[in-house]
Each structure stands twice: as C-alpha cells, then as structure tokens.
N, C-alpha and C positions, 0 to 999 in steps of 0.2 A: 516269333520271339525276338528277334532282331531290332524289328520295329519300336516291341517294346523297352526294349534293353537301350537303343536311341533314346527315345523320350528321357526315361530314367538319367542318361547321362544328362541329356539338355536339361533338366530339374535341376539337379546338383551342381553344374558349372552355371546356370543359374542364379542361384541361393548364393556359390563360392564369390562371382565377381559380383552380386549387389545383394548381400549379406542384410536380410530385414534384424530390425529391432538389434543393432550393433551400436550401440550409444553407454553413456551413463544413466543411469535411472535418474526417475523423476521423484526426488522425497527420498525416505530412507529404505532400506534393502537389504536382507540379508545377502553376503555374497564370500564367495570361495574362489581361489586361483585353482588352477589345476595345470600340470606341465605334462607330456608325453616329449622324454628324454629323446626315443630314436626317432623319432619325425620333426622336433623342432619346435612343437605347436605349444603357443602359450596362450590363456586364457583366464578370463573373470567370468566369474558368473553371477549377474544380482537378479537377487527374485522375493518380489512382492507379495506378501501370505493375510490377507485378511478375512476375518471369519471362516479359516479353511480352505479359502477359494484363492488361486494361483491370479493376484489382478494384473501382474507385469512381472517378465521377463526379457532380460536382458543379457550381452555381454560387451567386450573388448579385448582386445590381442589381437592375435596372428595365426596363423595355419597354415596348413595344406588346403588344398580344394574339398576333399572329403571331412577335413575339421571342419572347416568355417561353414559348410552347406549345412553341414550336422546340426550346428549351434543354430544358425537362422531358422532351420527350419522346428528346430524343438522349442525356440521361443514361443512362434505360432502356435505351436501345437497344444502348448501348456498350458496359455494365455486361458484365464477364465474356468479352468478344470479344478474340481475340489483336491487338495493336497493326495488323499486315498490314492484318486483316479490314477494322476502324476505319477505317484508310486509302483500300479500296476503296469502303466504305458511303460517305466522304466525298467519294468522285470522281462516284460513283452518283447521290447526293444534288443534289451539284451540279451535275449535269449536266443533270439534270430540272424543277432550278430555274429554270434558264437557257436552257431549251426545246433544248439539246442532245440530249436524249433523251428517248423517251416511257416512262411511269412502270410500261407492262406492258413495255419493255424491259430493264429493270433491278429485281433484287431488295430492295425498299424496304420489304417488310413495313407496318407499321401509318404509317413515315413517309411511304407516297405520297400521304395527307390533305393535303401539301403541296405535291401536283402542279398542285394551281389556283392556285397563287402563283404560276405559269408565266406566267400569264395579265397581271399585274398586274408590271408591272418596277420599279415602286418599291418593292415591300412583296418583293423576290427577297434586299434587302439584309437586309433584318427577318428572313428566314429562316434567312438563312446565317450571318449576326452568330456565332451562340453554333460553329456549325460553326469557323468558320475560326479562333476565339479558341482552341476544343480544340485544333486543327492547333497555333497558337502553343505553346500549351501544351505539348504533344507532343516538339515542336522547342527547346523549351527558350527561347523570348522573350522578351527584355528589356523590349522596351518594348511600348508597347499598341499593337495594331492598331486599322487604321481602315477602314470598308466601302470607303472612297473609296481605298484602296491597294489592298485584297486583290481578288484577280483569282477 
C-alpha cells in the first residue's frame, strides 16, 4: 500500500509543479472564479461546451499543491466528455472526497489519487475548489464561489 500511496503523491506534486492546460482559453468560454478562504487558493475556470460535448478546459490562479493538481488533472479528464458525463464524474468525485463513498466504488479513473484527501478534511476543500468553480462555470455564474458556501 505504501508503494501505492508513493505513486499517488508523485502524480499530484506532478500535476502541482507542471500544471497541464493552466492558460487562457482559446475563443470564447464560459468561466467562474472560485476562492477557498482557509488555504488561500484562487482560481478561474473557463470551459468550452459545444453540442454537449466538453471541447476545452481550462484555468488560472494559484493554490496549494492539492488545488493546482486537482484543476490540471480534471482539465484532462473533462476534455471531450458529454456535459451529462462531467456531471456524474462531478458527484463521483465528490462523493469520495467527502468519504461518501469509497473510490473502488465509483469510476474515477486516474482521479482516485485523490481518494486520500478523504482522509484529511481540510485539504477535501483544496480539492474540490477548481471542481465546484467548473460546476459554476457550467451553470452559467455571476459571481465567484466560495468553499465555505458550496456544499
């Protein structure tokens, strides 16, 4: 278990210092700020919607190690998924985060590396940050979210 619990870190500090798809988008984008007040972490999030199909995701800001891996790696993961899908990856996600469910429960692919933030309840906000700010995004959001609102 050890071994794997390694791996999982090197992923994450990974993603943290070369953060994929951390740019401005390319064309126009729906997008949403989101703040997590007790760790610091600011964030954008723009994401591309056509014909239902997720063509690009992106962000910009700042974080912790577990923010910033969070966001690079749910860019990838989004990229190309019908809106639906996005949605259930996003209840999935969160579910596992929040020790709702366990991570051989649910289909999480490369993001169950963050099923040890389960573990830790302050860094569950640092995870979800960039998740809930897409949701915003999604939804079409005025104003910025905040960890200490979203549920």
């Amino acid at each position: 278990m050890s071994d794997l619990r390694d791996l999982y870190q090197e992923v994450i500090l990974d993603h943290s210092k070369r953060p994929r798809n951390m740019r401005l988008p390319v064309g126009d984008a729906a997008h949403a700020s989101g703040h997590n007040p007790l760790c610091g972490d600011k964030l954008t999030v723009h994401i591309t919607v056509d014909a239902g199909i997720v063509r690009d995701v992106c962000f910009q800001g700042s974080g912790c190690a577990i923010s910033t891996a969070s966001a690079s790696m749910m860019t990838e993961a989004l990229t190309g998924r019908p809106v639906a899908e996005v949605e259930r990856l996003f209840d999935a996600f969160h579910s596992v985060l929040t020790g709702q469910s366990k991570a051989g429960d649910v289909t999480l692919g490369k993001l169950k590396v963050f099923a040890g933030v389960a573990e830790f309840p302050v860094r569950v906000k640092c995870a979800t940050l960039a998740w809930h700010t897409m949701k915003a995004a999604l939804g079409g959001a005025q104003t910025p979210i905040s960890t200490e609102s979203a549920s």
